[in-house]
Backbone bond lengths (Angstrom), bond angles and torsions (degrees), N, CA, C in turn:
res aa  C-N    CA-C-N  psi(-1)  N-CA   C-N-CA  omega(-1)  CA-C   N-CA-C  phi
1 X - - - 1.466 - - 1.518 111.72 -
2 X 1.436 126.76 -47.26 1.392 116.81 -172.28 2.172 79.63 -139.57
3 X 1.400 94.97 164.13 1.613 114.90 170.48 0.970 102.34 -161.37
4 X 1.350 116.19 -172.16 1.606 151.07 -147.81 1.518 106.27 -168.18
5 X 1.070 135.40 150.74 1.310 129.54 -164.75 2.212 95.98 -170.68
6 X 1.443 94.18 96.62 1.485 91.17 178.75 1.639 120.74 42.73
7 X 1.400 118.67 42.50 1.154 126.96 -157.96 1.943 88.90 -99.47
8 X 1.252 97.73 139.91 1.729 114.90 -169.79 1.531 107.84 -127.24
9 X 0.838 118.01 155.01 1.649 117.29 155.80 1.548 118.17 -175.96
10 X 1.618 106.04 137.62 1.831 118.82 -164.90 1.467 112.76 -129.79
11 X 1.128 103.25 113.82 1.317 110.11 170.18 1.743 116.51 -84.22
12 X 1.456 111.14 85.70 1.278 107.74 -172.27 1.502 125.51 66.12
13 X 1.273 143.51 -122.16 1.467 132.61 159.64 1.210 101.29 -85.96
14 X 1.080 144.58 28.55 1.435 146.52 -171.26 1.753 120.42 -111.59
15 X 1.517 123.83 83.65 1.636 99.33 -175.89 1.087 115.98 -89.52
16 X 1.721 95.78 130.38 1.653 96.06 167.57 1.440 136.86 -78.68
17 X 1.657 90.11 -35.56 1.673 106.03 167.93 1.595 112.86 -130.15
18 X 1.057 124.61 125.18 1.585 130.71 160.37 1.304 103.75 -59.62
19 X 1.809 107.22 146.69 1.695 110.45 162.56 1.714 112.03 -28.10
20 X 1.497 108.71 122.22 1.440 117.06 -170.63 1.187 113.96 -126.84
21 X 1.401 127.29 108.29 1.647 122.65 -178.14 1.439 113.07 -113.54
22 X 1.488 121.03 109.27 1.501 117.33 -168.38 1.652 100.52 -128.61
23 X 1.044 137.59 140.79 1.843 146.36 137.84 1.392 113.34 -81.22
24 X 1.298 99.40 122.26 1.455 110.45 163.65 1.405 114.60 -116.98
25 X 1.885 104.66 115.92 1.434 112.85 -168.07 1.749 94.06 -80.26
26 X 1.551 97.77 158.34 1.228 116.63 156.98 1.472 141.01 -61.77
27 X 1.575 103.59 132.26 1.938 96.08 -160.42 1.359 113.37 79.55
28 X 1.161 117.32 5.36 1.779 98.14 -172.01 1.698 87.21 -130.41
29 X 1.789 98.01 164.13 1.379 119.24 -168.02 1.788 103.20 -113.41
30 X 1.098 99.96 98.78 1.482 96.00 174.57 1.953 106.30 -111.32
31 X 1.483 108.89 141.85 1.286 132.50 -171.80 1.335 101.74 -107.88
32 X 1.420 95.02 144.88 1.860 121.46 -176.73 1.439 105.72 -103.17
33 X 1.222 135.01 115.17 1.219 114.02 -164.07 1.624 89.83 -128.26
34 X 1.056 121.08 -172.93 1.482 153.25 176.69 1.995 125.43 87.63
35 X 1.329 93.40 -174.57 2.227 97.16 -162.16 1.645 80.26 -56.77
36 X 1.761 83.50 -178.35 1.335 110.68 -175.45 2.114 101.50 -68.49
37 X 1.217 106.62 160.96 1.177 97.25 -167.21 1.510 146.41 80.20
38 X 1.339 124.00 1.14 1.206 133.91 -140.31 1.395 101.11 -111.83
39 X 1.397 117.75 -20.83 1.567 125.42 166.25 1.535 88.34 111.46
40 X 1.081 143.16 11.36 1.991 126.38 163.60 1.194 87.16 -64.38
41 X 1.120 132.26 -107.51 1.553 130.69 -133.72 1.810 107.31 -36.07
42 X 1.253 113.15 -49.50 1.272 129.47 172.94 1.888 105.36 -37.80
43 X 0.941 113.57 -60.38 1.181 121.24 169.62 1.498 130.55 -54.65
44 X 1.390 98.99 -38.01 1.529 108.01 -164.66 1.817 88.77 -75.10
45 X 1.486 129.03 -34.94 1.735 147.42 -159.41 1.870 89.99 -63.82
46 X 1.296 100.60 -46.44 1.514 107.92 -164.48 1.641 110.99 -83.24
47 X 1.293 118.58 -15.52 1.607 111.56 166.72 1.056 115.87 -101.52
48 X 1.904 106.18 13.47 1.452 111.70 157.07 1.570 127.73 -99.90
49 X 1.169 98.18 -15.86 1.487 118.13 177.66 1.553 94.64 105.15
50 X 1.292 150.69 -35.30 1.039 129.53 -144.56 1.047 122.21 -84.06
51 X 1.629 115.76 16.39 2.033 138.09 168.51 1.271 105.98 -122.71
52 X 1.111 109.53 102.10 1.972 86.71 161.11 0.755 148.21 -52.66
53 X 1.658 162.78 128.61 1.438 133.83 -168.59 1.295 104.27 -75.18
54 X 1.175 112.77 160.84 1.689 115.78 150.41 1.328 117.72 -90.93
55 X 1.844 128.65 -8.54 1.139 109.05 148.32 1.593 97.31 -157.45
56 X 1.353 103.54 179.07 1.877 110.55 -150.73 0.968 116.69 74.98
57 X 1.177 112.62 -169.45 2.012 149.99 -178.09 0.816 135.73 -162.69
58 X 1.299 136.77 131.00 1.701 159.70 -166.18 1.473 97.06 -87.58
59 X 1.312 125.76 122.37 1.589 150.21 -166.74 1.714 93.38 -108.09
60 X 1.575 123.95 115.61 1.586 81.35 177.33 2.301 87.28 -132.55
61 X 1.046 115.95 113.97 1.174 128.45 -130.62 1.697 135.27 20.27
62 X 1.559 94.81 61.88 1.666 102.30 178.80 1.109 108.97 98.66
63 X 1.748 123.47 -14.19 1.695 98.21 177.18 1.434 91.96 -134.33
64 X 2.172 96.86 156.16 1.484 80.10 -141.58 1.633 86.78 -95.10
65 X 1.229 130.37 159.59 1.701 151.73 140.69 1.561 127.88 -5.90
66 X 0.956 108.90 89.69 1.981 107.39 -155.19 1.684 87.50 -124.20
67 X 1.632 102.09 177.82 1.363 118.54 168.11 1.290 112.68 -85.55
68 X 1.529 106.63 -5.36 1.810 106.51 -177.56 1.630 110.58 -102.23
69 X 1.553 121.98 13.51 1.022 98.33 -146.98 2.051 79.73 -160.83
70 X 0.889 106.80 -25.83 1.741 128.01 174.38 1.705 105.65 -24.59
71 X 1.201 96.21 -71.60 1.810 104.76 -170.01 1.883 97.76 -64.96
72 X 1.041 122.98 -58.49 1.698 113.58 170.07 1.751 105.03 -42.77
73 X 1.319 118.42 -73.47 1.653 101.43 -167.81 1.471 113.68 -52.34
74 X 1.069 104.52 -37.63 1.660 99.73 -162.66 1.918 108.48 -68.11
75 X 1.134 109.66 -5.41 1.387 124.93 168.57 1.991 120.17 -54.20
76 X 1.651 74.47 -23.03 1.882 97.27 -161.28 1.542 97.81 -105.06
77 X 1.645 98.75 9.19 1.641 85.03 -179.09 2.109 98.98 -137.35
78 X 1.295 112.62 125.72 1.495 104.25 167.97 1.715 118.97 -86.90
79 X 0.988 144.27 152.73 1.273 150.23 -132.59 2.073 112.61 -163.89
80 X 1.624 96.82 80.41 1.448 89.90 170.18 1.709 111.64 -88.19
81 X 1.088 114.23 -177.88 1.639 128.08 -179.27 1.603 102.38 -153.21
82 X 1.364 113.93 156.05 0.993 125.75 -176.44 1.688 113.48 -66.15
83 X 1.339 110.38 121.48 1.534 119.72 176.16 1.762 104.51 67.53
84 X 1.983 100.27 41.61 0.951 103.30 151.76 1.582 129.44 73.34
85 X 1.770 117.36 -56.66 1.478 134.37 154.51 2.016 81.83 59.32
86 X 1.163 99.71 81.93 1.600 108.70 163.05 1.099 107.95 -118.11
87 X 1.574 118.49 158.29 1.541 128.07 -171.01 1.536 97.18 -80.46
88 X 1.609 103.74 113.07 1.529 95.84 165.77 1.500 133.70 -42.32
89 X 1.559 111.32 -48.97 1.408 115.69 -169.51 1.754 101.10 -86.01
90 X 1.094 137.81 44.09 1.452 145.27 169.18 1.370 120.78 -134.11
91 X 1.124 123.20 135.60 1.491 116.60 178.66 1.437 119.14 -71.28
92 X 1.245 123.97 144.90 1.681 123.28 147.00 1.255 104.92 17.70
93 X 1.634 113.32 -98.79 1.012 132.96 -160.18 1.950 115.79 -62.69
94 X 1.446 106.26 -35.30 1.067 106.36 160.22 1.528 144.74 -71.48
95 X 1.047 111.51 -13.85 1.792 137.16 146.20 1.168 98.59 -50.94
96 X 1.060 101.54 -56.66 1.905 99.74 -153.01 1.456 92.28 -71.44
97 X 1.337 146.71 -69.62 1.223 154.50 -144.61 1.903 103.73 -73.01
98 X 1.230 118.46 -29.12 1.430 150.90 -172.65 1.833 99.59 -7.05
99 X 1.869 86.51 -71.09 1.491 88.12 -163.76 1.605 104.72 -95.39
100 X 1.469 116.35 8.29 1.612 108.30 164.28 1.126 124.82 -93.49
101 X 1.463 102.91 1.63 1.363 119.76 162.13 1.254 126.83 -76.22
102 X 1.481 119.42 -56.69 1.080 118.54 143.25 1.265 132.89 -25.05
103 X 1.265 126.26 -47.68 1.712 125.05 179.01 1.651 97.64 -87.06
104 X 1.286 119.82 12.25 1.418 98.40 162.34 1.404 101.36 74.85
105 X 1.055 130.74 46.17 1.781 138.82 153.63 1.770 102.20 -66.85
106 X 1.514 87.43 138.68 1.420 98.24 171.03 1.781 108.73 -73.79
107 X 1.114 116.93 140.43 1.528 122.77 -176.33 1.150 102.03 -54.02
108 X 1.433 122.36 -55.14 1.521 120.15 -163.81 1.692 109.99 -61.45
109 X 1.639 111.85 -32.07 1.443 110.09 168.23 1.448 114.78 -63.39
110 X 0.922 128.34 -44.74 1.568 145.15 173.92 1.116 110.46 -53.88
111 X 1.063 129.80 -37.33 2.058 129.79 172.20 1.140 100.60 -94.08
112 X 1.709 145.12 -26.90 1.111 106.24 171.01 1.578 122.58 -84.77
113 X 1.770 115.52 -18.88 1.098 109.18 160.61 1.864 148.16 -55.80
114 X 1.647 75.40 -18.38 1.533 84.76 168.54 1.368 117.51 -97.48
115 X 1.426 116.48 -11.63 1.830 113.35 158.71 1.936 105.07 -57.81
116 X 1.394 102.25 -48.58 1.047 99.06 -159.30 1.863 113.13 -64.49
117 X 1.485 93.16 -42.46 1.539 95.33 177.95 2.008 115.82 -68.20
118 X 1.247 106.83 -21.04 1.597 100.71 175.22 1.504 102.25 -64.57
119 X 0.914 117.04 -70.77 1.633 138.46 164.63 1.513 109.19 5.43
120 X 1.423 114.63 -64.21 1.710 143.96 -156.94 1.552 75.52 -101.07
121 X 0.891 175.45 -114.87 1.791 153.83 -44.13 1.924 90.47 -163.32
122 X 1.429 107.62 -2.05 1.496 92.36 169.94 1.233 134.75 44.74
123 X 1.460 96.01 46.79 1.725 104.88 168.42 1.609 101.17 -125.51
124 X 1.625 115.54 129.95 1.138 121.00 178.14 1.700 132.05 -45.17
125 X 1.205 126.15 98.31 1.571 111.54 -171.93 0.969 143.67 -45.66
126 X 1.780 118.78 -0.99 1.343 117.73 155.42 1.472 112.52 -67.68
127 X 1.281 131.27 -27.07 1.395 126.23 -157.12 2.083 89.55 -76.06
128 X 1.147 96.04 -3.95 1.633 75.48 -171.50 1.541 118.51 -80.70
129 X 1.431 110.75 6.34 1.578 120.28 153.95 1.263 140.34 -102.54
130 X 1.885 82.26 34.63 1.894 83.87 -178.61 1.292 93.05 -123.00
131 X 1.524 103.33 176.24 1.412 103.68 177.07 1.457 127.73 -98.41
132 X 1.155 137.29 -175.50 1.396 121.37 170.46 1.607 136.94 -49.23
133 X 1.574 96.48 -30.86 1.446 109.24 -164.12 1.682 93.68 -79.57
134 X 1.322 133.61 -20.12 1.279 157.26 -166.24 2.073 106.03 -84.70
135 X 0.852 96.76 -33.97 1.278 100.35 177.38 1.821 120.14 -99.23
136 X 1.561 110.00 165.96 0.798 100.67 -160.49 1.854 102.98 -98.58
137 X 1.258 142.47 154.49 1.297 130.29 160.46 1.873 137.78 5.55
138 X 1.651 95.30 -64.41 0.992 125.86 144.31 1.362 129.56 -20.04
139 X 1.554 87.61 -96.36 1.790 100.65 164.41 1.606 111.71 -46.82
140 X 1.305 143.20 -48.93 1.264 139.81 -139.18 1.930 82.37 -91.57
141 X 1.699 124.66 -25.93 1.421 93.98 172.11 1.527 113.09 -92.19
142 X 1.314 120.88 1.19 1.356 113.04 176.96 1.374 111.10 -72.44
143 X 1.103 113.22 -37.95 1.821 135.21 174.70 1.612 93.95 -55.17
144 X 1.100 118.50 -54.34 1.598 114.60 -162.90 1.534 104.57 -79.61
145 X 1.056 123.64 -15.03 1.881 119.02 160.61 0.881 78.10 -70.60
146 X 1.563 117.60 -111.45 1.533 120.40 -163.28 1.752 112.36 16.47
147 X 1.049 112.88 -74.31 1.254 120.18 -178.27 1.134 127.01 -60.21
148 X 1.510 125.46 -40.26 1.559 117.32 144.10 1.324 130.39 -53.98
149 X 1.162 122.25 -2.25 1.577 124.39 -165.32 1.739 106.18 -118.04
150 X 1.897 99.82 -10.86 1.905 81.50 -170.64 1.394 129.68 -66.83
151 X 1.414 106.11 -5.40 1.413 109.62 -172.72 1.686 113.62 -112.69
152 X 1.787 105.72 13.95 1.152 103.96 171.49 2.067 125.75 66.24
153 X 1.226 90.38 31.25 1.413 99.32 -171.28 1.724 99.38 -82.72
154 X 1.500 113.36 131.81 1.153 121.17 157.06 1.611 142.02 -27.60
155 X 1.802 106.46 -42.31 1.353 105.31 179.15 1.701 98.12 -117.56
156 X 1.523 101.97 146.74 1.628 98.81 156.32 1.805 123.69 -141.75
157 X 0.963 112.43 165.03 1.239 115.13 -133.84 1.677 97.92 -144.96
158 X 1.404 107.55 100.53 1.571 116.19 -167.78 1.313 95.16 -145.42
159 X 1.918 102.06 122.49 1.053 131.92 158.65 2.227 128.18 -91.18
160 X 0.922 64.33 89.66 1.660 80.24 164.68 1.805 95.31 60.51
161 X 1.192 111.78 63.38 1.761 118.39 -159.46 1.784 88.36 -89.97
162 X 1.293 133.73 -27.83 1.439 121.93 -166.50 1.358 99.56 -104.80
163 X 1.638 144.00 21.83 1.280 112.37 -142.93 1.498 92.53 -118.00
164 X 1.834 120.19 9.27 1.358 107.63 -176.09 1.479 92.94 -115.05
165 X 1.474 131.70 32.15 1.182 127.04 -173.15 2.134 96.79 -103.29
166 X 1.608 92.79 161.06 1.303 73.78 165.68 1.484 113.66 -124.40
167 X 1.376 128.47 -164.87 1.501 110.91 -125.25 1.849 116.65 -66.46
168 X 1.620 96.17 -24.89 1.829 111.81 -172.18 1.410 111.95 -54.10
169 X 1.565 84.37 -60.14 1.340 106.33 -165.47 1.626 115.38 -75.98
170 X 1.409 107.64 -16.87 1.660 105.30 162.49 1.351 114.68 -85.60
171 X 1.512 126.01 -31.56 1.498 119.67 174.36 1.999 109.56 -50.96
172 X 1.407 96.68 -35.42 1.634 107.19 -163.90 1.976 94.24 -64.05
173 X 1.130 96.81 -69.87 1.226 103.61 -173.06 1.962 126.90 -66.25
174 X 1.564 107.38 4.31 1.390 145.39 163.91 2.096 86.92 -56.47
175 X 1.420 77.41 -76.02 1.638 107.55 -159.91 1.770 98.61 -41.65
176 X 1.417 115.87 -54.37 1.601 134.83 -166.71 1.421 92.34 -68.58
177 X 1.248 143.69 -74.69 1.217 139.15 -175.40 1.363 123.94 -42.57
178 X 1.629 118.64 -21.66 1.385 115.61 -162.90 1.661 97.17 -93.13
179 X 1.473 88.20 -46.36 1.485 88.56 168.15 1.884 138.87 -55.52
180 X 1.828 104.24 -33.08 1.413 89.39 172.44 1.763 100.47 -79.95
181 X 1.141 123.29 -0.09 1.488 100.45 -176.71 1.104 106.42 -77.49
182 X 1.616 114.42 -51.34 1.742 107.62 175.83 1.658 134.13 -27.49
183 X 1.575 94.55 -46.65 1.343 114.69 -151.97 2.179 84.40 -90.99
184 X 1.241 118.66 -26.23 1.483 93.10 -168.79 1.702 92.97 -112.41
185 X 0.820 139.95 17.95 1.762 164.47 175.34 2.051 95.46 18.63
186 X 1.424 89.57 64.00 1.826 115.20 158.12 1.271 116.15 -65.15
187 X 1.425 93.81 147.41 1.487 99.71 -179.63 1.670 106.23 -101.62
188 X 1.662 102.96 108.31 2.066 123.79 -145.59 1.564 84.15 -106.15
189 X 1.544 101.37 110.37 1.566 108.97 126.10 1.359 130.15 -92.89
190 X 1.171 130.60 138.92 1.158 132.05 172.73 1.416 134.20 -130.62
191 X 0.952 109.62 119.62 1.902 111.41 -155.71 1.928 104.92 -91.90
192 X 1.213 134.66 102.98 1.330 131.73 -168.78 1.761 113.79 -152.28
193 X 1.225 122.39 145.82 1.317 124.46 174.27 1.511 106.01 -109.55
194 X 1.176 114.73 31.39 1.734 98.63 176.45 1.218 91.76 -124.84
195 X 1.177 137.02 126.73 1.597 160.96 117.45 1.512 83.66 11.67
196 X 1.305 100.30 -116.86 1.466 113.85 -161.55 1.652 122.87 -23.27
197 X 1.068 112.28 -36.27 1.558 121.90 173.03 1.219 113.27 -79.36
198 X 1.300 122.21 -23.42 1.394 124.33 173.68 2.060 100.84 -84.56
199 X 0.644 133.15 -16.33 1.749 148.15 -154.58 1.862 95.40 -104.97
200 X 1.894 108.47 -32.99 1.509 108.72 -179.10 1.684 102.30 -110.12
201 X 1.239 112.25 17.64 1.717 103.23 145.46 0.786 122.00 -152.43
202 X 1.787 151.47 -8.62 0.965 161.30 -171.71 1.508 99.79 -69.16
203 X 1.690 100.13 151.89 1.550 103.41 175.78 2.074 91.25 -131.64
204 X 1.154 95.99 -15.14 1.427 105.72 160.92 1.869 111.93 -144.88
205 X 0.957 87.81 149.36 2.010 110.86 160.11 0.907 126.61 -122.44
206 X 1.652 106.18 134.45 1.548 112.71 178.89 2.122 97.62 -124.62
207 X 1.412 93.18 112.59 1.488 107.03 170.25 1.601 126.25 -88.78
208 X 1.609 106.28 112.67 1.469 90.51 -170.11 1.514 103.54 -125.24
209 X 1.295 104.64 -174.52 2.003 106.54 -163.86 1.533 90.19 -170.85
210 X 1.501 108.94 103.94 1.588 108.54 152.56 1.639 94.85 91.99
211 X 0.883 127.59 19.69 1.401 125.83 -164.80 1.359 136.92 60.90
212 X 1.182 99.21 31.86 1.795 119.45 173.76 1.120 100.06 -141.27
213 X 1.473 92.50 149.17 1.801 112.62 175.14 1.322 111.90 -81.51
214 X 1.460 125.78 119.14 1.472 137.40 169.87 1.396 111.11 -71.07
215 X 1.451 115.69 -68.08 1.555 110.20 173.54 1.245 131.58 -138.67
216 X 0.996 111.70 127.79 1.932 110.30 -169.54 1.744 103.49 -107.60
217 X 1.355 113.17 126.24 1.604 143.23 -176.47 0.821 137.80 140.14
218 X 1.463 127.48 -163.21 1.007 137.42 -154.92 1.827 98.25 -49.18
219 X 1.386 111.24 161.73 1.086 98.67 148.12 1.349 135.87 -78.56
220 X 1.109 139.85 -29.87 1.451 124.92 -175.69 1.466 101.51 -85.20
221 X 1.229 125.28 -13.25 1.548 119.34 172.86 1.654 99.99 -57.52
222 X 0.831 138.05 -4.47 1.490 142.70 162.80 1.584 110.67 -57.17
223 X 1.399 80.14 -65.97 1.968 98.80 -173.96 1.382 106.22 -64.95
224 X 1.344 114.90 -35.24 1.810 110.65 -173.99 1.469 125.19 -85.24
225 X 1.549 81.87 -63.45 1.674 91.56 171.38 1.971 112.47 -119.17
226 X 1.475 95.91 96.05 1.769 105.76 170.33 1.473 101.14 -63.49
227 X 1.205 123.92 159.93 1.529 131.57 -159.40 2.094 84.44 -130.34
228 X 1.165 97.40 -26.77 2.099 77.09 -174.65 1.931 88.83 -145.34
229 X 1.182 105.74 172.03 1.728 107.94 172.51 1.332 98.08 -68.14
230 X 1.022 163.57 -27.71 1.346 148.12 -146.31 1.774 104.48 -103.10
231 X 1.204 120.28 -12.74 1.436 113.26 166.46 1.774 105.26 -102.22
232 X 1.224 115.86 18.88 1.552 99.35 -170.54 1.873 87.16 -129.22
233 X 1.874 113.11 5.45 1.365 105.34 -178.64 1.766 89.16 -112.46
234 X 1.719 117.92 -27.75 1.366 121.63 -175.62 1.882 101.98 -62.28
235 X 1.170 114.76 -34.40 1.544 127.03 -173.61 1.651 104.86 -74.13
236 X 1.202 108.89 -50.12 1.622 103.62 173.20 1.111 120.51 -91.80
237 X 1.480 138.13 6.28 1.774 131.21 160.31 1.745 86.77 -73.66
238 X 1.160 112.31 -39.92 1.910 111.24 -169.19 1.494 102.50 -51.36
239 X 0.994 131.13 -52.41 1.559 149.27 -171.30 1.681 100.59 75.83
240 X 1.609 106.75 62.70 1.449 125.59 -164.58 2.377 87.85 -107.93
241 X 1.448 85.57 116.76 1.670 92.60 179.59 1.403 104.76 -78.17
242 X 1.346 122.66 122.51 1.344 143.64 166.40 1.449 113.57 -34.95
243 X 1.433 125.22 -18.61 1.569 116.54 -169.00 1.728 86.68 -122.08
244 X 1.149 118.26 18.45 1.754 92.09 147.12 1.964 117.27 -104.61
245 X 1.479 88.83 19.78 1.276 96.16 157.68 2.042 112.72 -63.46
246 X 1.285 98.70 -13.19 1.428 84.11 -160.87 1.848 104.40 -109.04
């Protein structure tokens, strides 16, 4: 569904990502893990198009990611960010509807999709006439799925979407997320530095450091078998217990 193919990128003498070759199967939830710096986010920008590489290509079901062709794929992909990044002066519902508006959605499709998406992401449908500043954290990332999801795109692509919550209200919405992925079986990136959150959705992990990938699998192949010291010291600063490998 989506790849990477020797994909690089430098900020000046600075690398963010080393030549990077990844597959991302369909239906499945694979997690970006490692410290600040490590080249995920960097990565996650570039299988969006919105970095160029300086070398490789982004495959995003078989065709690859160009400047001629950018605004069509990225159609096929929804895109949260951390704390959501909603248009202040727009409502809820108008975020969400934003770019199906743009393509000229019939209204009546557009209101029932947004019954349907409150529904699935469990935010009450009155709140969908408030505005951002009106809502709570919470709400403002349920709104921001929502909004990656109105047009029903196959892959989605969330960077560090729970990490400004605090602890309740991210376990709750832990729980809500795992569940619409199951039930609509997306093809999940997920950009995060917490172990444990990566351990409650991942169906794969990819651990990186310095802009290379340390280890790609399963998740508990983390906890069992570390492949270098640096995932068996990243696992214990976490204070991540070895037997929820099981």
């Amino acid at each position: 569904m989506l790849a990477a193919e020797s994909l690089s990128k430098s900020f000046g003498a600075s690398i963010a990502l080393a030549p990077t070759t990844l597959g991302f199967n369909a239906a499945r939830t694979t997690v970006l893990i490692g410290p600040s710096g490590c080249g995920k986010t960097t990565l996650l920008r570039l299988l969006l198009g919105l970095v160029q590489p300086d070398t490789g290509r982004v495959l995003i079901d078989g065709q690859p990611l160009a400047l001629a062709n950018a605004q069509a794929l990225r159609r096929r992909i929804g895109y949260v960010i951390q704390e959501g990044g909603l248009f202040p002066h727009f409502t809820a519902a108008g975020n969400i509807a934003l770019l199906a508006r743009h393509l000229r959605r019939e209204e009546s499709w557009i209101a029932e999709r947004l019954r349907e998406l409150a529904g699935l992401v469990r935010l009450p449908e009155e709140l969908l006439d408030r505005y951002p500043r009106e809502l709570s954290v919470g709400q403002r990332q349920r709104v921001a799925l929502m909004r990656a999801l109105m047009l029903d795109p196959p892959i989605l692509l969330m960077d560090e979407p729970l990490g400004a919550l605090d602890p309740m209200i991210r376990a709750g919405l832990q729980a809500d997320l795992k569940a619409v992925f199951a039930q609509l079986r997306k093809t999940v990136v997920l950009v995060t530095h917490d172990m444990h959150e990566a351990l409650h959705f991942a169906d794969r992990v990819v651990l990186m450091r310095a802009g290379q990938v340390v280890q790609d699998g399963a998740p508990e192949a983390l906890l069992t078998h570390p492949r270098d010291p640096f995932v068996t010291e990243f696992v214990r600063a976490q204070r991540v217990d070895a037997r929820l490998a099981g």
